[in-house]
C-alpha angles and dihedrals in degrees: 000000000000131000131231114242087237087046097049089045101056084041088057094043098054090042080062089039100068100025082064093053098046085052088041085055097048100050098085109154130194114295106260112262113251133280077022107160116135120281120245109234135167093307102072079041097061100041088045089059094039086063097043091046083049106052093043086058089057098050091050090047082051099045089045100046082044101053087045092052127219112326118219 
């Protein structure tokens, strides 16, 4: 008996398939702790003052094209 190549992929993939999902059910880890939620580190922090820093640099670029007038 020989199988077709279609036939033998969607073997193998449901072979993966449901050894994924018996791996997927025993991993059960310890409950969060409460009042879990991520903590907000420097990242935020640094993102938070990149934007700041660049929307301050467009206003100024605004403020600046809008005090010299159009330019021809």
């Amino acid at each position: 008996m020989r199988l077709s190549t279609s036939t033998l992929l969607r073997l193998c993939g449901l072979v993966f398939a449901l050894m994924g999902a018996f791996e997927a059910m025993a991993q059960i880890g310890p409950p969060p702790p409460p009042g879990g939620g991520v903590p907000i580190d420097g990242g935020a922090s640094i993102l938070l003052a990149a934007g700041a820093a660049y929307g301050a640099r467009k206003l100024y670029r605004a403020s600046k094209d809008k005090q010299q007038g159009p330019q021809a």
